[in-house]
PyMOL Python script that loads the backbone (N, CA, C, O; Angstrom):
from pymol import cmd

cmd.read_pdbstr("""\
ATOM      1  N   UNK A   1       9.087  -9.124  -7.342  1.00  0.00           N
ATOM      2  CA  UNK A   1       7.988  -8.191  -7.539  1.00  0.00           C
ATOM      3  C   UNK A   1       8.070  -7.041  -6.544  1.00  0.00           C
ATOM      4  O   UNK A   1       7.977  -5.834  -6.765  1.00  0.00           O
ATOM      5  N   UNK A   2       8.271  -7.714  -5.351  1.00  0.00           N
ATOM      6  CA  UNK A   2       8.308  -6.271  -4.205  1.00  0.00           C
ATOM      7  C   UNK A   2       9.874  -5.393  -4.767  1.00  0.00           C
ATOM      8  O   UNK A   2       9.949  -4.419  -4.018  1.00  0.00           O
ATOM      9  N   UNK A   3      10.464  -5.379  -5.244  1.00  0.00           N
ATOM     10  CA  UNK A   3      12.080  -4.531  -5.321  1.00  0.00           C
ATOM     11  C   UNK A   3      10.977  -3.818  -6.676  1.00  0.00           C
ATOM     12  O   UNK A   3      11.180  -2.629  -6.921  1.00  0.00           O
ATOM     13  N   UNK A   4      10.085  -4.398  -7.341  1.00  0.00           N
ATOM     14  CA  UNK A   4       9.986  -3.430  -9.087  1.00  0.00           C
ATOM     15  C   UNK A   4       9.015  -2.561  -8.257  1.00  0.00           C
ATOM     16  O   UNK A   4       8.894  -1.417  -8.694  1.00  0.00           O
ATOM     17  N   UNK A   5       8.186  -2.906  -6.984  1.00  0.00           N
ATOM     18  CA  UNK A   5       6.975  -1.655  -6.360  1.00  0.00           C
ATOM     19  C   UNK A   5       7.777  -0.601  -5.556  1.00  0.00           C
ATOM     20  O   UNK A   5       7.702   0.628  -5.543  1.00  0.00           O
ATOM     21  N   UNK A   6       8.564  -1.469  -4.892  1.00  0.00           N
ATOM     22  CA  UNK A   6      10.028  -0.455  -4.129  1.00  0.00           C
ATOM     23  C   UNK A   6      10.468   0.872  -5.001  1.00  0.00           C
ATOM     24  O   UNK A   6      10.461   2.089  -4.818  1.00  0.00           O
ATOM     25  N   UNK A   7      10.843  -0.008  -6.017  1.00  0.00           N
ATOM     26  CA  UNK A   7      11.691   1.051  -7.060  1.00  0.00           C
ATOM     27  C   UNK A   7      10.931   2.663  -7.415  1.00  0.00           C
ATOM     28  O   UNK A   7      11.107   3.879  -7.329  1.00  0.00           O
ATOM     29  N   UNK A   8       9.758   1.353  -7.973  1.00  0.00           N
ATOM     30  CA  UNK A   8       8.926   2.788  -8.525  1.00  0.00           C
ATOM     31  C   UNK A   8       8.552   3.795  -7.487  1.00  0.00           C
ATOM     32  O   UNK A   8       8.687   4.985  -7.769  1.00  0.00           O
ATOM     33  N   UNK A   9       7.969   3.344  -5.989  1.00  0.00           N
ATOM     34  CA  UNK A   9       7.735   4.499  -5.178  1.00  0.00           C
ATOM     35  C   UNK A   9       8.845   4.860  -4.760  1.00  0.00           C
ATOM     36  O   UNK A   9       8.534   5.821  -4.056  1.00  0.00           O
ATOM     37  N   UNK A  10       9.925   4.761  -4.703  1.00  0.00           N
ATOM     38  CA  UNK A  10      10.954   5.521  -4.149  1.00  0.00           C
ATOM     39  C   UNK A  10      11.790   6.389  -5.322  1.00  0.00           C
ATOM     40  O   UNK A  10      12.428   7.413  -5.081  1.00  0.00           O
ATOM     41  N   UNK A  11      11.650   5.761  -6.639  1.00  0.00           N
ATOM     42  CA  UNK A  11      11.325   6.936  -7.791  1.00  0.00           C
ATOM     43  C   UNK A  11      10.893   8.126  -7.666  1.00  0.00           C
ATOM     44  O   UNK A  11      11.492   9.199  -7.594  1.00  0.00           O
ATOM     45  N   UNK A  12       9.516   7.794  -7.639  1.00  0.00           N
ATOM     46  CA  UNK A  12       8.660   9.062  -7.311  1.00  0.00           C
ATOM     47  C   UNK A  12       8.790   9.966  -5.699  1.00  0.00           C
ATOM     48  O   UNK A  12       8.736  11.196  -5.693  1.00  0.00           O
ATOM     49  N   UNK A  13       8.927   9.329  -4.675  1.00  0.00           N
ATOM     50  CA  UNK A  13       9.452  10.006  -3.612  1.00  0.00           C
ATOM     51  C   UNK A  13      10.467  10.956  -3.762  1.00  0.00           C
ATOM     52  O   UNK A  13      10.366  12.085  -3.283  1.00  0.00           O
ATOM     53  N   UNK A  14      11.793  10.429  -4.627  1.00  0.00           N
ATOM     54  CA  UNK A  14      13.031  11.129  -4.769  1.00  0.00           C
ATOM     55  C   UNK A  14      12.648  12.605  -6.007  1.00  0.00           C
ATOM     56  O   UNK A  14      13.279  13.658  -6.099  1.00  0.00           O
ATOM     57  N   UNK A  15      11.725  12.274  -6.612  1.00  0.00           N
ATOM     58  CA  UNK A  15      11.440  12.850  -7.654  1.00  0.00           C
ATOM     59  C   UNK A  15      10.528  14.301  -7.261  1.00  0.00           C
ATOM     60  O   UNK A  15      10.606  15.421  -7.764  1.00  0.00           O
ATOM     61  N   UNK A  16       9.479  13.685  -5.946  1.00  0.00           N
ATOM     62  CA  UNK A  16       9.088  14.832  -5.668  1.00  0.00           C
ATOM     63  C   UNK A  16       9.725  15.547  -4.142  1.00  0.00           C
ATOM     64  O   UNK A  16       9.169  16.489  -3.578  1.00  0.00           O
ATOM     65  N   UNK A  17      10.706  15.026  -3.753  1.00  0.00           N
ATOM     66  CA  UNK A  17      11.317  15.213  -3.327  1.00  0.00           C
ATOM     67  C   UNK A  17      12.646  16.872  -3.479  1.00  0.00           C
ATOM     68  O   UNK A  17      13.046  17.858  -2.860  1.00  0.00           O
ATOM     69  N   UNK A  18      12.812  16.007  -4.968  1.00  0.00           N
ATOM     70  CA  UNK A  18      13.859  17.188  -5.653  1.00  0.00           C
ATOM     71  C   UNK A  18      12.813  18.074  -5.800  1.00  0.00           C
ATOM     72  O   UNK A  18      13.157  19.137  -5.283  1.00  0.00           O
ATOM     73  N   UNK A  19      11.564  18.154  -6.313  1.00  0.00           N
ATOM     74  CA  UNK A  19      10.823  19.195  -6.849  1.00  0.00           C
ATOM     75  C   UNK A  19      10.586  20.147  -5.634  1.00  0.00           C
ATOM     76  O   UNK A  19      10.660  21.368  -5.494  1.00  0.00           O
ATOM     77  N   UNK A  20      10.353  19.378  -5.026  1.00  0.00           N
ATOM     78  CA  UNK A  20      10.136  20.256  -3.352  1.00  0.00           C
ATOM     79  C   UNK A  20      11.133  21.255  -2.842  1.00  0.00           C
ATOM     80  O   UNK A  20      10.984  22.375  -2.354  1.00  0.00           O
ATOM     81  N   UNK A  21      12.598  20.249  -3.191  1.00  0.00           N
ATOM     82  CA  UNK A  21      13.496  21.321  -2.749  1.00  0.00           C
ATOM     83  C   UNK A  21      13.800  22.589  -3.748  1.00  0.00           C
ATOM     84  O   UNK A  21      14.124  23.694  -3.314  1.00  0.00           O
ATOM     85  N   UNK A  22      13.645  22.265  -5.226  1.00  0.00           N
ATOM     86  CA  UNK A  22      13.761  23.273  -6.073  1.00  0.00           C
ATOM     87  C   UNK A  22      12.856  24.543  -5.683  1.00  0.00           C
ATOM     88  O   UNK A  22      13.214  25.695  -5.929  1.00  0.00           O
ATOM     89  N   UNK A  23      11.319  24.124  -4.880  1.00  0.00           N
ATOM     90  CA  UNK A  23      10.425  25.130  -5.140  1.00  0.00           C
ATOM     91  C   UNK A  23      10.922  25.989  -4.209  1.00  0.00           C
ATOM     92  O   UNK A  23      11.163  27.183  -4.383  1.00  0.00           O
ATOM     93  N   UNK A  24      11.109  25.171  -2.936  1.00  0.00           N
ATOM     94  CA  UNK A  24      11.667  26.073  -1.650  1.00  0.00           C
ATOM     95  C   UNK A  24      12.679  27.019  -2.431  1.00  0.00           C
ATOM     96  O   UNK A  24      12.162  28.050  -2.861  1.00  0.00           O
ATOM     97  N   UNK A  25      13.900  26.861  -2.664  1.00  0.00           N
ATOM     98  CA  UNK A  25      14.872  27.596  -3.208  1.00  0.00           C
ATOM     99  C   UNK A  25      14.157  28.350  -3.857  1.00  0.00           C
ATOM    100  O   UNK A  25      13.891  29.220  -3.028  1.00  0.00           O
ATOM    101  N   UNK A  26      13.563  28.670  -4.955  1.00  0.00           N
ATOM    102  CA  UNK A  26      12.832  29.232  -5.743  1.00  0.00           C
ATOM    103  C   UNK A  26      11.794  30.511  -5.048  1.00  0.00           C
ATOM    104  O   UNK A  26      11.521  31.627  -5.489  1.00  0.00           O
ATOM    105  N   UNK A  27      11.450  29.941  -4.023  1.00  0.00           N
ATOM    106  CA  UNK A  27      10.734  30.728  -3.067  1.00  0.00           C
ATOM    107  C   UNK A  27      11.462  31.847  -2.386  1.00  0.00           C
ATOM    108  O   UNK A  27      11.315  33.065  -2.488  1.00  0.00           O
ATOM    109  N   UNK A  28      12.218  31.182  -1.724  1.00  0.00           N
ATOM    110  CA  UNK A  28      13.715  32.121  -0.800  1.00  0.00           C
ATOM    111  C   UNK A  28      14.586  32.630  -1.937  1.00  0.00           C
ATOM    112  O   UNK A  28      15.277  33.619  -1.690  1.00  0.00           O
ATOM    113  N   UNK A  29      14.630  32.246  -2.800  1.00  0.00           N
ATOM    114  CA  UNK A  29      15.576  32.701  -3.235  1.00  0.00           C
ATOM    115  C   UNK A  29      15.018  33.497  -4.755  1.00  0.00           C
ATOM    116  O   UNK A  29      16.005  33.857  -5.396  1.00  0.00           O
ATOM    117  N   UNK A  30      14.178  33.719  -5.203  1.00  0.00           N
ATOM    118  CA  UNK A  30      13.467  34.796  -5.725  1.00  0.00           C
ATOM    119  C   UNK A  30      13.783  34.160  -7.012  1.00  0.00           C
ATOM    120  O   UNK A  30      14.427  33.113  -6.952  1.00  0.00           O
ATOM    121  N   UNK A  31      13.365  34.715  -8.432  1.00  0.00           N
ATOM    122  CA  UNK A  31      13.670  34.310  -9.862  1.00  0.00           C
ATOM    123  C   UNK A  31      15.003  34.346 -10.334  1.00  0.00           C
ATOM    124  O   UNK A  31      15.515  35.459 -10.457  1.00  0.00           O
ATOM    125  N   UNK A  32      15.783  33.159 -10.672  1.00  0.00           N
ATOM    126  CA  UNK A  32      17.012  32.690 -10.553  1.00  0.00           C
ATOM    127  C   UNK A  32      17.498  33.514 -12.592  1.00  0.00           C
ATOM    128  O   UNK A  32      18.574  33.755 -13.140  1.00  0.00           O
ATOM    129  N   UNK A  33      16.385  33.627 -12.933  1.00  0.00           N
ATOM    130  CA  UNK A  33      16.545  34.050 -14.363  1.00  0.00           C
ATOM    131  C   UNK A  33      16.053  35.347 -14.736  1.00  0.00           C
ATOM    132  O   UNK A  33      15.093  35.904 -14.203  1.00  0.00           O
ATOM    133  N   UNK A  34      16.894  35.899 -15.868  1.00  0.00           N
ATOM    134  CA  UNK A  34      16.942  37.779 -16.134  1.00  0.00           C
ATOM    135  C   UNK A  34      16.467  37.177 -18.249  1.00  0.00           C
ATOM    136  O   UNK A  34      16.575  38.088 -19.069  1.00  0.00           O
ATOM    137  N   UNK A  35      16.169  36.233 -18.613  1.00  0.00           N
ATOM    138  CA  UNK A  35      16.262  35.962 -19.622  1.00  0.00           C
ATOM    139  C   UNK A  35      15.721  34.572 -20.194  1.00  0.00           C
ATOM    140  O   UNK A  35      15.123  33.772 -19.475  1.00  0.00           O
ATOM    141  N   UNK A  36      15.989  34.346 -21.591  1.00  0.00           N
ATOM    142  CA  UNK A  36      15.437  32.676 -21.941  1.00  0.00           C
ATOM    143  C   UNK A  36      17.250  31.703 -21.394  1.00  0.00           C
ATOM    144  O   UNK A  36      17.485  30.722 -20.690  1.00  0.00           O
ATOM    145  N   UNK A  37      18.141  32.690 -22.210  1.00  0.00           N
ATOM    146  CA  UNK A  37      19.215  31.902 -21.712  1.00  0.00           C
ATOM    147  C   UNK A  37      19.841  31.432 -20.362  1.00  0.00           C
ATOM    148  O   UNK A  37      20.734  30.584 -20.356  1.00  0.00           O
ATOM    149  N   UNK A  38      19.250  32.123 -18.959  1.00  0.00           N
ATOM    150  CA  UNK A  38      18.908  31.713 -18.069  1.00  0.00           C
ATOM    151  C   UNK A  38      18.009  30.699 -17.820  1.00  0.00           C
ATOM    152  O   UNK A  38      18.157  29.645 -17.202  1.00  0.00           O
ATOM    153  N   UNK A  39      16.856  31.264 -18.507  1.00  0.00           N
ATOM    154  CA  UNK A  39      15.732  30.184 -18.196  1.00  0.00           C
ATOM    155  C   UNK A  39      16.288  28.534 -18.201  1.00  0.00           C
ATOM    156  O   UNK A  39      16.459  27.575 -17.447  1.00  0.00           O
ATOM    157  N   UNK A  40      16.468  29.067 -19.982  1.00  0.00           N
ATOM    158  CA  UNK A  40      17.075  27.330 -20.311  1.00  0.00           C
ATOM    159  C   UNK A  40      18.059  26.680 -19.281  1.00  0.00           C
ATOM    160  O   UNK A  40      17.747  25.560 -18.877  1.00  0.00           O
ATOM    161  N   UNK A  41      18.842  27.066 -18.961  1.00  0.00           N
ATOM    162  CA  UNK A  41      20.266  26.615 -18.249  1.00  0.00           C
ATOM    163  C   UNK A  41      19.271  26.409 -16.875  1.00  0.00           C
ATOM    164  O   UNK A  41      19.334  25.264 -16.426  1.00  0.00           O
ATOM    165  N   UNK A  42      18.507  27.191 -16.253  1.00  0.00           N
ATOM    166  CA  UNK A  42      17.721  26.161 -15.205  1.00  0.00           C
ATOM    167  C   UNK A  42      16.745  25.108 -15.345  1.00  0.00           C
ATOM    168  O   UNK A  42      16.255  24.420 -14.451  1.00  0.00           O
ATOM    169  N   UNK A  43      16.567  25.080 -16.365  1.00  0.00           N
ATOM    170  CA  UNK A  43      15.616  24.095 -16.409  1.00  0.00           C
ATOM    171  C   UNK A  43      16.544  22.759 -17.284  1.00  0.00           C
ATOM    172  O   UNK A  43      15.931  21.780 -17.709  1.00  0.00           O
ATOM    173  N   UNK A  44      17.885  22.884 -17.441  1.00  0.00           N
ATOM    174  CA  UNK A  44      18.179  21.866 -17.764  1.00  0.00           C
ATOM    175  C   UNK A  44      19.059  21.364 -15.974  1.00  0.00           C
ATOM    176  O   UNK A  44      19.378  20.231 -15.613  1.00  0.00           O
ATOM    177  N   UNK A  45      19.167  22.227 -15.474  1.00  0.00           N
ATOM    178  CA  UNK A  45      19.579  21.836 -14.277  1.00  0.00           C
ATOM    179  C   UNK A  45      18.825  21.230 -13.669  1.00  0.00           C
ATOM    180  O   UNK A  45      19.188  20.171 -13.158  1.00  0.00           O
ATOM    181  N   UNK A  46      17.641  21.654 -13.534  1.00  0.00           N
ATOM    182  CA  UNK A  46      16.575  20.796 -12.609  1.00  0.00           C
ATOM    183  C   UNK A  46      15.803  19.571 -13.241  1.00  0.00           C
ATOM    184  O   UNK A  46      15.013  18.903 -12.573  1.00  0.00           O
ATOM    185  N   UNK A  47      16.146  19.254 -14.895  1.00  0.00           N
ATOM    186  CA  UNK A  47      15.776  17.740 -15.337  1.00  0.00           C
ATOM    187  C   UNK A  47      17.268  17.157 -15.179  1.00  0.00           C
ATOM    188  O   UNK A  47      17.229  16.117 -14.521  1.00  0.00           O
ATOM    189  N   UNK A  48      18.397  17.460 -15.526  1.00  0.00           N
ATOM    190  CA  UNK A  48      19.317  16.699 -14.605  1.00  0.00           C
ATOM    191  C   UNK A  48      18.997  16.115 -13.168  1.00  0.00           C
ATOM    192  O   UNK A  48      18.755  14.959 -12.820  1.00  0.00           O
ATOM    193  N   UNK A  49      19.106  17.721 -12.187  1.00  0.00           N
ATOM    194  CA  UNK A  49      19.074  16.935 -10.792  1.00  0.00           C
ATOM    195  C   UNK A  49      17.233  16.345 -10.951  1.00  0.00           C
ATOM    196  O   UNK A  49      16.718  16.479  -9.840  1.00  0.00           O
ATOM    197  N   UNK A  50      16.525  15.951 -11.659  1.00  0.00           N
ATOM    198  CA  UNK A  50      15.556  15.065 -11.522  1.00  0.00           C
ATOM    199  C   UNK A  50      15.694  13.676 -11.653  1.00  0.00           C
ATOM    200  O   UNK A  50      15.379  12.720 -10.944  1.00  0.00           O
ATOM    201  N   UNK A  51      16.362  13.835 -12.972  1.00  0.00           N
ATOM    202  CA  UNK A  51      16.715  12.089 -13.629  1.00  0.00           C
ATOM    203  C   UNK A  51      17.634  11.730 -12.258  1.00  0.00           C
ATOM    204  O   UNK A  51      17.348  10.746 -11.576  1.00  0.00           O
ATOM    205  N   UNK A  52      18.638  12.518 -11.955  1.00  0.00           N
ATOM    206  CA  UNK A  52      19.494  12.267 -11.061  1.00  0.00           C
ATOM    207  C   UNK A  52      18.348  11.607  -9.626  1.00  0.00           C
ATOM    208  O   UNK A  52      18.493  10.443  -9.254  1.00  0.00           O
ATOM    209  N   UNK A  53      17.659  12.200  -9.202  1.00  0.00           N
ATOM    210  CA  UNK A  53      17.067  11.413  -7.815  1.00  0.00           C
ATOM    211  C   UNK A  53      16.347  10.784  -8.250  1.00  0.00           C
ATOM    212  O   UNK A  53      16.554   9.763  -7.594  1.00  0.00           O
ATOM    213  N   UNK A  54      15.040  10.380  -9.366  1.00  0.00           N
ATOM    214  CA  UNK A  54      14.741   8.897 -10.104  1.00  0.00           C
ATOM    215  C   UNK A  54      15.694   8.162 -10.236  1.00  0.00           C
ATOM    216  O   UNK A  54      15.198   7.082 -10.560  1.00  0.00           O
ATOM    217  N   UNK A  55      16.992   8.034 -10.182  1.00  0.00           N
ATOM    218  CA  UNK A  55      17.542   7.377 -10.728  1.00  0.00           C
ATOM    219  C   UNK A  55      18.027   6.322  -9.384  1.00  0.00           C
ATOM    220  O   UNK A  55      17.693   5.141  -9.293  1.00  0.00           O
ATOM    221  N   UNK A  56      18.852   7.041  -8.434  1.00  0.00           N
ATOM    222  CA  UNK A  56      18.749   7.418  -6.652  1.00  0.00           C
ATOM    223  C   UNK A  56      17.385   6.544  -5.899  1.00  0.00           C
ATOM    224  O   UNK A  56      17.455   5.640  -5.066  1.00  0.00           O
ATOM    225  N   UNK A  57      16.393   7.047  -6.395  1.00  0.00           N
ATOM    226  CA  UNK A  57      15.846   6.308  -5.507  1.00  0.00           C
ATOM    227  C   UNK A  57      14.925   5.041  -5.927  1.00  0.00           C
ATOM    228  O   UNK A  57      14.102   4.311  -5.375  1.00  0.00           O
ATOM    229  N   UNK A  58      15.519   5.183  -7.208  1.00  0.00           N
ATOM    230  CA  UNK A  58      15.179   3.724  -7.817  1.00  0.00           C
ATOM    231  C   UNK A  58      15.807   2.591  -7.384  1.00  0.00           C
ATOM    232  O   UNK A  58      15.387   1.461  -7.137  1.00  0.00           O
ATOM    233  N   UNK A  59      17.241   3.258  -7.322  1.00  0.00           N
ATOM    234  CA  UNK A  59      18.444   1.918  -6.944  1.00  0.00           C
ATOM    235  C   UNK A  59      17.867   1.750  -5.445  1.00  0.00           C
ATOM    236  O   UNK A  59      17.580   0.625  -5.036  1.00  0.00           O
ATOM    237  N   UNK A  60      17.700   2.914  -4.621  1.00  0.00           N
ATOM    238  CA  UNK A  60      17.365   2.781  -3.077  1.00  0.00           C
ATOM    239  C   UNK A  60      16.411   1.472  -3.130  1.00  0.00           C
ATOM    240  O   UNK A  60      16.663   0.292  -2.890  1.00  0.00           O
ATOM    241  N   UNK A  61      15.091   2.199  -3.580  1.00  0.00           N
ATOM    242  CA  UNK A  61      14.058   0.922  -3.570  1.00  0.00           C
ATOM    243  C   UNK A  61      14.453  -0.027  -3.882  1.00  0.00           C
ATOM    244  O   UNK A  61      14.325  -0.853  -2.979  1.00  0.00           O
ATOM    245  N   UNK A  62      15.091  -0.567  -5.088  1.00  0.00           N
ATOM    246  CA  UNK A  62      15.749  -1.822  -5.339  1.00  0.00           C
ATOM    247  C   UNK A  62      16.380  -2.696  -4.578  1.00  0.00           C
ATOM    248  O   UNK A  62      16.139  -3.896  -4.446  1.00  0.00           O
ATOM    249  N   UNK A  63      17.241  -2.017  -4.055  1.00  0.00           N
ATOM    250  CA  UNK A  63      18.446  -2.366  -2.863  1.00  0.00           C
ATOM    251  C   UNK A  63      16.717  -2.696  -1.839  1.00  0.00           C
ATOM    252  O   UNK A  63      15.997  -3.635  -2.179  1.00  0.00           O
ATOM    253  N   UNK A  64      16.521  -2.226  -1.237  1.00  0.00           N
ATOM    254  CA  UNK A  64      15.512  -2.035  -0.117  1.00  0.00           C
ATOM    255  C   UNK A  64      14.396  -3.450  -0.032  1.00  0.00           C
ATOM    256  O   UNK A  64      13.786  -4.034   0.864  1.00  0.00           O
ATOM    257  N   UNK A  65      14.548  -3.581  -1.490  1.00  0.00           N
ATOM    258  CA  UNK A  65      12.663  -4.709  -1.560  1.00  0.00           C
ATOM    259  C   UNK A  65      13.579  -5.747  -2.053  1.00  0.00           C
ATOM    260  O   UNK A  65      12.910  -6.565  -2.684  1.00  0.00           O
ATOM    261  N   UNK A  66      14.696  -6.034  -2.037  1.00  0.00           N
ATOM    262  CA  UNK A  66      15.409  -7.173  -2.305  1.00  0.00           C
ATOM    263  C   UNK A  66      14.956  -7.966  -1.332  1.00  0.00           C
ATOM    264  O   UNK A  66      14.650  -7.596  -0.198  1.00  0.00           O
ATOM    265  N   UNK A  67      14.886  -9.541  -1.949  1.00  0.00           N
ATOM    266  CA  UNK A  67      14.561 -10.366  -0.674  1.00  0.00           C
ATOM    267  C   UNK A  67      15.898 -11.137  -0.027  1.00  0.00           C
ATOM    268  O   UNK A  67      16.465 -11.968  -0.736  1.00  0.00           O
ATOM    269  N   UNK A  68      16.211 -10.967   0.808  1.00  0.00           N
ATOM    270  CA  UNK A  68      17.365 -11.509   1.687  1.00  0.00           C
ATOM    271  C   UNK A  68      17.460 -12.791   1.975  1.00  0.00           C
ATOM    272  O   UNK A  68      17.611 -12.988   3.181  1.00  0.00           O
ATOM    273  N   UNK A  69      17.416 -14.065   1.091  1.00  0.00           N
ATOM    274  CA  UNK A  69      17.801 -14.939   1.653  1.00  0.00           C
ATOM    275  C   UNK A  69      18.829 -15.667   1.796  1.00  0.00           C
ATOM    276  O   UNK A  69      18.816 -16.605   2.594  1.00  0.00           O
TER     277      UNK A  69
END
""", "prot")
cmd.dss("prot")
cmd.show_as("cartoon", "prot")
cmd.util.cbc("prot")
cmd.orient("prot")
């Protein structure tokens, strides 16, 4: 039970995690798009690198709330 509560908050940690770093960039680094075909191509980048750190810090938590005996 503790590795499935692990999982999920370290899910969501990694998840808002990535979002955090996207916004920063986004901030410093001004509107990444001149168009929709821009648009699209970032926003499939940033549900990639999303699934990508749900995915990351699911296994983390997992690994983490394992019980060691």
């Amino acid at each position: 039970m503790r590795a499935v509560v692990f999982s999920i908050v370290f899910a969501a940690v990694g998840l808002i995690l990535c979002y955090g770093v996207f916004y920063i960039i986004g901030t410093i680094g001004g509107p990444f798009h001149q168009g929709e075909d821009d648009a699209s191509r970032n926003i499939r980048i940033f549900l990639l690198a999303s699934a990508g750190s749900i995915i990351a810090g699911g296994l983390t938590g997992f690994m983490l709330g394992r019980s060691r005996r």
